[in-house]
PAZAPA-4460 file (N, C-alpha, C; in steps of 0.05 Angstrom, whole numbers, plus 32768, in hexadecimal, padded with zeros to 4 digits):
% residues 199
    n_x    n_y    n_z   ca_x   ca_y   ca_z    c_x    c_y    c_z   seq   type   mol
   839D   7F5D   8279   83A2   7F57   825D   83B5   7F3F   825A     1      X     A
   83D3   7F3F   826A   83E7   7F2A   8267   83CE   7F09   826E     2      X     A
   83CB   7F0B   8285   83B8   7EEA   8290   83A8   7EF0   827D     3      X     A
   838B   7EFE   8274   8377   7EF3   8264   8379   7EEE   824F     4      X     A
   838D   7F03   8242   8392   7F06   821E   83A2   7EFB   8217     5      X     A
   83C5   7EF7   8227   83CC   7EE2   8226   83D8   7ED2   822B     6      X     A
   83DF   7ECD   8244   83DB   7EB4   8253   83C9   7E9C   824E     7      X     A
   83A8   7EAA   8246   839B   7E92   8240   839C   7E89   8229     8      X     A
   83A9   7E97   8218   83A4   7E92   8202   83CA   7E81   81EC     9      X     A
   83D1   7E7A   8202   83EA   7E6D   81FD   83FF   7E78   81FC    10      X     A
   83F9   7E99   8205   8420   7EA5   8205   8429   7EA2   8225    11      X     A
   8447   7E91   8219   8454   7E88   8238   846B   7E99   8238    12      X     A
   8474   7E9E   8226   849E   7EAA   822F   8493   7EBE   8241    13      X     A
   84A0   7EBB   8260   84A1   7ECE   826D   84B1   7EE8   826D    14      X     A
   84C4   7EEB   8263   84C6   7EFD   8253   84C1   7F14   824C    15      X     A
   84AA   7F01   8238   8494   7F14   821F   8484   7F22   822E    16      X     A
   8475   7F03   8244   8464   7F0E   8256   8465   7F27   8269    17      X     A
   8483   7F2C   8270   8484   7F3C   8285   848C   7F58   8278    18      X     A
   8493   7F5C   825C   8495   7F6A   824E   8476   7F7B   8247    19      X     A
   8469   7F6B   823F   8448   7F68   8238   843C   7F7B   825A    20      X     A
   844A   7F75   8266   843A   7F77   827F   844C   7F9A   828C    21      X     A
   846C   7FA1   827B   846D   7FBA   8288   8471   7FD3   8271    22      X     A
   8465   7FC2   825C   8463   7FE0   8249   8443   7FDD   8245    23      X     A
   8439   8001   8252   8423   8001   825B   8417   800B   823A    24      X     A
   83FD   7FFE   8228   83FA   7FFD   8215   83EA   8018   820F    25      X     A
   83DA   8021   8220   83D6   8036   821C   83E2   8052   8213    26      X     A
   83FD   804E   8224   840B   8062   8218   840D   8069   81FF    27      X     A
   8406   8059   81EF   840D   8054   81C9   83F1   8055   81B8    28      X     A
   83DB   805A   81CB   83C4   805E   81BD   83BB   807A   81B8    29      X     A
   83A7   807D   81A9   8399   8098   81A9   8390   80A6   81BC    30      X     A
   8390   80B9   81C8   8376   80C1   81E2   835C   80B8   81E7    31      X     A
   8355   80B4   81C9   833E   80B1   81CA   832E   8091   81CC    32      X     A
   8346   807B   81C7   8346   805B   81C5   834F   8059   81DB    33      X     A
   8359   8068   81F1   8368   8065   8210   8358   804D   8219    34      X     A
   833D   8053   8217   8325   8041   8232   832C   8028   8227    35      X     A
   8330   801E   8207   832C   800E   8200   834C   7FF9   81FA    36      X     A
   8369   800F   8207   837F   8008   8206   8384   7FE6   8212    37      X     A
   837B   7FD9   8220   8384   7FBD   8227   836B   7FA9   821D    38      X     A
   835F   7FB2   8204   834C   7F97   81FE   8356   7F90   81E2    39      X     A
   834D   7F78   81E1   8363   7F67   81C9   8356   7F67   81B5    40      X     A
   8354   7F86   81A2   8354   7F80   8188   8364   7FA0   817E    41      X     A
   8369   7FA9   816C   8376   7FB6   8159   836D   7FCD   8166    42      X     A
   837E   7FEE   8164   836F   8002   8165   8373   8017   814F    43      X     A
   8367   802D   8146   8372   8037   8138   8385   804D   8137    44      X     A
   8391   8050   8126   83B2   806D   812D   83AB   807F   8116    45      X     A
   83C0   808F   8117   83BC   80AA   8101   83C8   8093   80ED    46      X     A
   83C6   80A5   80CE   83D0   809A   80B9   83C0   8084   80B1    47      X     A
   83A7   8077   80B6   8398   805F   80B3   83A2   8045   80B5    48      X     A
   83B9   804C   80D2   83C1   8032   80D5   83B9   8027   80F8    49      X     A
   83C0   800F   8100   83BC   800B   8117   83C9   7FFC   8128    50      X     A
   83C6   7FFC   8141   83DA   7FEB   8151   83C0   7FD4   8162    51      X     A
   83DA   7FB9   814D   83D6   7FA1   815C   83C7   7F9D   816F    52      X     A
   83B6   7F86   816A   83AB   7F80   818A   83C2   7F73   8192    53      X     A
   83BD   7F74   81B6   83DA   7F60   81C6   83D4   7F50   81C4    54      X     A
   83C7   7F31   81B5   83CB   7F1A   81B5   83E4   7F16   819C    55      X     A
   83D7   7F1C   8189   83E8   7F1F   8170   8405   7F2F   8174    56      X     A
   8408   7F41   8180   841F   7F4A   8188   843A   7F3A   8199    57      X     A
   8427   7F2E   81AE   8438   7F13   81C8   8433   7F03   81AE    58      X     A
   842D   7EF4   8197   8428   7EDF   818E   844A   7EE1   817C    59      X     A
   8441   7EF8   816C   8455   7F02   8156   8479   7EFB   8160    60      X     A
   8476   7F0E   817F   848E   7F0F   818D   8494   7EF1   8196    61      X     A
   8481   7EE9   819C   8489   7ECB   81B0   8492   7EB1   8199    62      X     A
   848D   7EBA   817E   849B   7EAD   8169   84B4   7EB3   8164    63      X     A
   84BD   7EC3   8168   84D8   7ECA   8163   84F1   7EC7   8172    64      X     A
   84ED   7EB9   8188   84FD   7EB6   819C   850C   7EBA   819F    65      X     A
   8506   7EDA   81AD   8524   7EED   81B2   852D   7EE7   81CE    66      X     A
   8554   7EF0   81C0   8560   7EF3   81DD   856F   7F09   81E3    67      X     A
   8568   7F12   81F7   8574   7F2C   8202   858F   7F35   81F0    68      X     A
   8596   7F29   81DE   85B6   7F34   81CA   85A7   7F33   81AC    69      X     A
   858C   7F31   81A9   8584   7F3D   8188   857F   7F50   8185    70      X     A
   8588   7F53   816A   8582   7F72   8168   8569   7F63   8154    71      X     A
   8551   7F77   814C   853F   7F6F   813B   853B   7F8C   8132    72      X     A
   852E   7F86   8115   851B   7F9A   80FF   84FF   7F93   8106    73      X     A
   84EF   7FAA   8103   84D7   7FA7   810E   84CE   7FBA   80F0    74      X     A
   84BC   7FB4   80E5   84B0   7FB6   80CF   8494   7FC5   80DA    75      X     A
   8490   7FE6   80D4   847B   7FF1   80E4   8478   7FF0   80F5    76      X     A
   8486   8010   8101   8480   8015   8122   8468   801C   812C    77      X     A
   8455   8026   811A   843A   802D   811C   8443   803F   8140    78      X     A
   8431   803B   8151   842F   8049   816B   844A   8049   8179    79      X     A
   845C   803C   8170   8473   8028   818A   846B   801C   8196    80      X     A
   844E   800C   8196   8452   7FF5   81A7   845E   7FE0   81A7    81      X     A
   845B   7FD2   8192   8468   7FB5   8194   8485   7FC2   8194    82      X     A
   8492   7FDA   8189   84B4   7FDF   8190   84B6   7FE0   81AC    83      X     A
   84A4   7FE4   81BB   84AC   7FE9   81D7   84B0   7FD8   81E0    84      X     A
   849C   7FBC   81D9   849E   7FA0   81EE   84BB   7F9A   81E1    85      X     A
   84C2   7F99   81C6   84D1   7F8F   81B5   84EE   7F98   81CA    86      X     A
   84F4   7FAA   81D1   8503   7FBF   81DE   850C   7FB5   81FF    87      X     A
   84FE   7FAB   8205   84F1   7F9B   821E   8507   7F75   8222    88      X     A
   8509   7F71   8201   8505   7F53   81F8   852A   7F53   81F1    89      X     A
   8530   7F64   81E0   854F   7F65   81D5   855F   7F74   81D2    90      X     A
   8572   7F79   81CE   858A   7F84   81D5   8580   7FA7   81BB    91      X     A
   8586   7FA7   81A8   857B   7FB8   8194   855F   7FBB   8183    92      X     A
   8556   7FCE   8180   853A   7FCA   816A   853E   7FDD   8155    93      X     A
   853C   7FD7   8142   853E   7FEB   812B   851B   7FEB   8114    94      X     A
   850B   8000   8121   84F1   8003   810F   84EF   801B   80FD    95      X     A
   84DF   800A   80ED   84D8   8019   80D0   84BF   8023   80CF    96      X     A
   84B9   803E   80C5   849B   8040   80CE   849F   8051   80AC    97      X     A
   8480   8052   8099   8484   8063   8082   847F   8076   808C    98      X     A
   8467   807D   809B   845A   8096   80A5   846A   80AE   80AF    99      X     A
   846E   80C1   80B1   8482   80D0   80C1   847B   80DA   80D8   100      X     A
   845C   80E0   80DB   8451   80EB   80EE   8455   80D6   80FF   101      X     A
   8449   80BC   80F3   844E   80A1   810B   845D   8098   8117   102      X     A
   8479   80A4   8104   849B   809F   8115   849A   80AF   8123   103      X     A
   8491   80C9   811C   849C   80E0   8131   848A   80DB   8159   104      X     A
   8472   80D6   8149   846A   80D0   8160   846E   80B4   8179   105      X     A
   8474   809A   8164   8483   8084   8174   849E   8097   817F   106      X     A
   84AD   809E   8172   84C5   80A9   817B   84C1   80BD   8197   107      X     A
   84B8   80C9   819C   84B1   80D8   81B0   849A   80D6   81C2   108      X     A
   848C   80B3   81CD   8483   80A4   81D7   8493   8095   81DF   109      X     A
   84A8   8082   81D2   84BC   8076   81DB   84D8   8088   81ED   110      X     A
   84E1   80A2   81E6   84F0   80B4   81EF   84E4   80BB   8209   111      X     A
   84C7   80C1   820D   84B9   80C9   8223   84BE   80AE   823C   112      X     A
   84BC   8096   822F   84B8   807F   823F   84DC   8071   824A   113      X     A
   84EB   8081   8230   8500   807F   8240   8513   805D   8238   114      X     A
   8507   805C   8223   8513   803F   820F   8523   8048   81FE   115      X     A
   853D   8046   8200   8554   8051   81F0   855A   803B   81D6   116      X     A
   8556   8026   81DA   8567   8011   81C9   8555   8007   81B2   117      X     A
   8541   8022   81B0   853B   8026   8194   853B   8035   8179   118      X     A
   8541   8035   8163   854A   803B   814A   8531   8043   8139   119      X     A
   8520   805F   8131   8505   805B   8127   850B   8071   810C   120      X     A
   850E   805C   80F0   8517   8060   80DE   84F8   806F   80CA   121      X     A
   84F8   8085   80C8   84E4   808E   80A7   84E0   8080   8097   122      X     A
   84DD   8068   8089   84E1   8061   8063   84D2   804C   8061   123      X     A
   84D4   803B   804A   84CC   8029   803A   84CD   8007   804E   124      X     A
   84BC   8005   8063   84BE   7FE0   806A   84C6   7FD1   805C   125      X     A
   84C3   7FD5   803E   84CC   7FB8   8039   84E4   7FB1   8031   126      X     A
   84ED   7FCB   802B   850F   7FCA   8024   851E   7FC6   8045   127      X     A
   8513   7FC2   8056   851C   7FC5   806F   8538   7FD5   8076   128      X     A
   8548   7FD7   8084   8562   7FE6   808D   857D   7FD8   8087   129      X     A
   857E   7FCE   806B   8599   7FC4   8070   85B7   7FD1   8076   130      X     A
   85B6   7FEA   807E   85CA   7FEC   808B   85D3   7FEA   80AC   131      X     A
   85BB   7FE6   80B3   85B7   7FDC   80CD   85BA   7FB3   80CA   132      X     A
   85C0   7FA7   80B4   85B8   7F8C   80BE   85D7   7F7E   80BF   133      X     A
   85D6   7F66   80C4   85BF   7F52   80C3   85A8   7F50   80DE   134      X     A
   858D   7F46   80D6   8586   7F47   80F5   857C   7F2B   8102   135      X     A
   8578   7F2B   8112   857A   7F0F   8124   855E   7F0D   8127   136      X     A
   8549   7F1B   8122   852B   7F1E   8120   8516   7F31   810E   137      X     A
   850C   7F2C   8100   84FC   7F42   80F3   84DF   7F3A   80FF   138      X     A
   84D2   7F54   8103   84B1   7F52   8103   84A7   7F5E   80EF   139      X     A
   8492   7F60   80DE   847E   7F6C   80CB   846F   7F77   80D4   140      X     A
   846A   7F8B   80DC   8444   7F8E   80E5   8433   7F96   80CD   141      X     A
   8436   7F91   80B9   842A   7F95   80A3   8430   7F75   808C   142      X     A
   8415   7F78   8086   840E   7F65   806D   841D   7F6C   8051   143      X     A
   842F   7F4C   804B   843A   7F56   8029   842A   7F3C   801C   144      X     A
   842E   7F48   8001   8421   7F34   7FEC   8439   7F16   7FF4   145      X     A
   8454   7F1E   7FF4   8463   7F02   7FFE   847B   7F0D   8009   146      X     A
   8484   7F00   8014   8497   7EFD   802D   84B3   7F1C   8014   147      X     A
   84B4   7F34   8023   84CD   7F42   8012   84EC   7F3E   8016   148      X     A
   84F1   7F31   8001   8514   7F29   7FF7   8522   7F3D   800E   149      X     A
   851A   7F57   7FFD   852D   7F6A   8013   8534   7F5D   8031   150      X     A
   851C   7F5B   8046   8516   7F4C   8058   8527   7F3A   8069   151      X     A
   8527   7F24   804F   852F   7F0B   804A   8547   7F0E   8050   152      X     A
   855C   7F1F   8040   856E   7F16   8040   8585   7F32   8056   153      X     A
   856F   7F3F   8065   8582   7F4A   8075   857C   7F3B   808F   154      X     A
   8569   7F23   809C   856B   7F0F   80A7   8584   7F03   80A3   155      X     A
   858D   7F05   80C1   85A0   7EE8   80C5   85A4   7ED1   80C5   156      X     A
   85B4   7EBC   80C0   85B4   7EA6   80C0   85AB   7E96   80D1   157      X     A
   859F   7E8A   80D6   8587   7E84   80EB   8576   7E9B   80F7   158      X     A
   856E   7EA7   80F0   855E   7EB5   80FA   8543   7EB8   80F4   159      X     A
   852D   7EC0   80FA   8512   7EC1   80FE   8502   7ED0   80F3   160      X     A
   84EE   7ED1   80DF   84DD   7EEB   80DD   84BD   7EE6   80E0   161      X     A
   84B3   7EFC   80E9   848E   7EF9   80EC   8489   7F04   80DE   162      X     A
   8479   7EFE   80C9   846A   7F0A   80B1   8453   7F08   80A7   163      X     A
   843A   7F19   80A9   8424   7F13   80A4   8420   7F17   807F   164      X     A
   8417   7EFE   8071   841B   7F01   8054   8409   7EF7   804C   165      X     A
   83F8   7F03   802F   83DD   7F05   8028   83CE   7F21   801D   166      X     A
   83BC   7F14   800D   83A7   7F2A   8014   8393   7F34   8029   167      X     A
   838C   7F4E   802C   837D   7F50   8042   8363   7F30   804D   168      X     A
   835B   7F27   803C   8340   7F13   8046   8356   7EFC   8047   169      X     A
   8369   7EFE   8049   8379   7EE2   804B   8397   7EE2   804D   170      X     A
   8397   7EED   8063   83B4   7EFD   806C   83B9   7EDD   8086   171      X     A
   83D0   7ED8   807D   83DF   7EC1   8097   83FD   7EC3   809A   172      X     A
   83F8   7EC3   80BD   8410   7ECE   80CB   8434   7EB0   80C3   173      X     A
   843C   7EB7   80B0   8454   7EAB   80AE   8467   7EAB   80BB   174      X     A
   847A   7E98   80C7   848A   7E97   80D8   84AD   7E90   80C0   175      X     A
   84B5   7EA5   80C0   84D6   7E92   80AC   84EE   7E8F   80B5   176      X     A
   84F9   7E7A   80B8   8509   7E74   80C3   8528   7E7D   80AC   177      X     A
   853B   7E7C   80AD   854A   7E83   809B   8561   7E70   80A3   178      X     A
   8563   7E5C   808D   8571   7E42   809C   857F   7E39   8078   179      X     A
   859A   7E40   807A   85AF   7E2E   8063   85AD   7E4C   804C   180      X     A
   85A8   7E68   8058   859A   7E6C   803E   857E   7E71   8034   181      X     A
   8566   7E5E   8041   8551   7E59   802E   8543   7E5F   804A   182      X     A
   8524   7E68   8041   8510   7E6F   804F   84FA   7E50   8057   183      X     A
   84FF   7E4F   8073   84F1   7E38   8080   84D6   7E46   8089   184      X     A
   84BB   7E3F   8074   84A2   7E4F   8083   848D   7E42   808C   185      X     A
   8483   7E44   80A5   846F   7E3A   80AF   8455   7E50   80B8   186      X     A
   843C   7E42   80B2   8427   7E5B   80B0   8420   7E58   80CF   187      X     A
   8417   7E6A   80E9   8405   7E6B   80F6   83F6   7E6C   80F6   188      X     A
   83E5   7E8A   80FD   83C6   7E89   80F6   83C3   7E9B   80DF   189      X     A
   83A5   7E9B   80D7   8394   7EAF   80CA   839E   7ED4   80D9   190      X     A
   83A3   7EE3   80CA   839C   7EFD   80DC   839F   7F13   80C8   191      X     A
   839A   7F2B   80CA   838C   7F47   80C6   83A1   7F5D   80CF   192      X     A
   83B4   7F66   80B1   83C2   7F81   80B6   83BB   7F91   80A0   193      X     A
   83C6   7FAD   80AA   83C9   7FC5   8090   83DC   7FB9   8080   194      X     A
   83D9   7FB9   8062   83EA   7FAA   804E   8403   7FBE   804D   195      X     A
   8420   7FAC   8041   8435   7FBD   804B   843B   7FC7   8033   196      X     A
   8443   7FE4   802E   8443   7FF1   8010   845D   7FF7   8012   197      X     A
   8467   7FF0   7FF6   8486   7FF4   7FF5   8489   800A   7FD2   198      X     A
   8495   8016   7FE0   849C   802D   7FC5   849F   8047   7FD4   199      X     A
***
């Protein structure tokens, strides 16, 4: 998966890579999506949500250029995968999942695996955790109509966020930089999440 999916496909931080390469992905799938655990597209989870393919996952992370002393918000823990690589990458992780069954179950997948230096919060994504902030990274794994203030402004001062924003037929992965104050955004690609519901 790391060399074909991506390696070839432009993810270099070794790092990410070697992270990518010792949190085994299966662990975080269904029983029944196991066979299909290391091929690069979406699978599905309880609650009608799903976990990332690993290109989009190494893509998301390798934008954010973590260093072993960030703490980050992770916006939908869905399975704990991307919390695990995330876990792997920086010093703290603090995720939000709405689902409860889906926390409970990331939570005691990650407990089993033995990743302590994560935080797997019940509630609302988009209001994110501000009593946990400021944070030095946010990820989204969910689609908003536009980038959420909340978000925004528990980001640190230079710090980074990945955000996929849109409607479903026209969802693009945003990168924001948070520089003077004001949101610096640049689009990546085109891509495809569960939209993020706040209330």
């Amino acid at each position: 998966m790391v060399q074909t999916q991506l390696c070839a496909r432009g993810i270099h931080d070794p790092r990410l890579l070697n992270a990518m390469a010792t949190i085994l992905r299966h662990e975080f799938v269904e029983p029944q999506y196991r066979a299909q655990a290391y091929e690069d597209h979406p699978l599905p989870l309880d609650a009608g949500q799903t976990i990332s393919q690993p290109y989009i996952v190494a893509l998301m992370l390798e934008l954010l250029q973590l260093e072993p002393s960030s703490k980050v918000l992770e916006i939908g823990t869905g399975s704990g995968y991307q919390t695990a690589v995330l876990s792997q990458l920086a010093s703290h992780i603090c995720s939000v999942e709405r689902h409860p069954e889906l926390a409970q179950q990331a939570v005691e997948t990650l407990s089993r695996l033995g990743l302590n230096n994560v935080t797997v919060v019940t509630g609302d994504g988009s209001r994110g955790l501000p009593e946990y902030a400021p944070f030095d990274a946010i990820v989204v794994s969910a689609a908003a109509a536009q980038i959420p203030p909340a978000l925004f402004e528990q980001l640190r001062e230079g710090g980074r966020m990945i955000i996929p924003v849109g409607p479903p037929e026209a969802q693009e992965l945003q990168l924001v930089r948070k520089q003077a104050g004001e949101a610096l955004v640049s689009v990546r690609e085109g891509c495809r999440f569960v939209p993020l519901i706040s209330g």
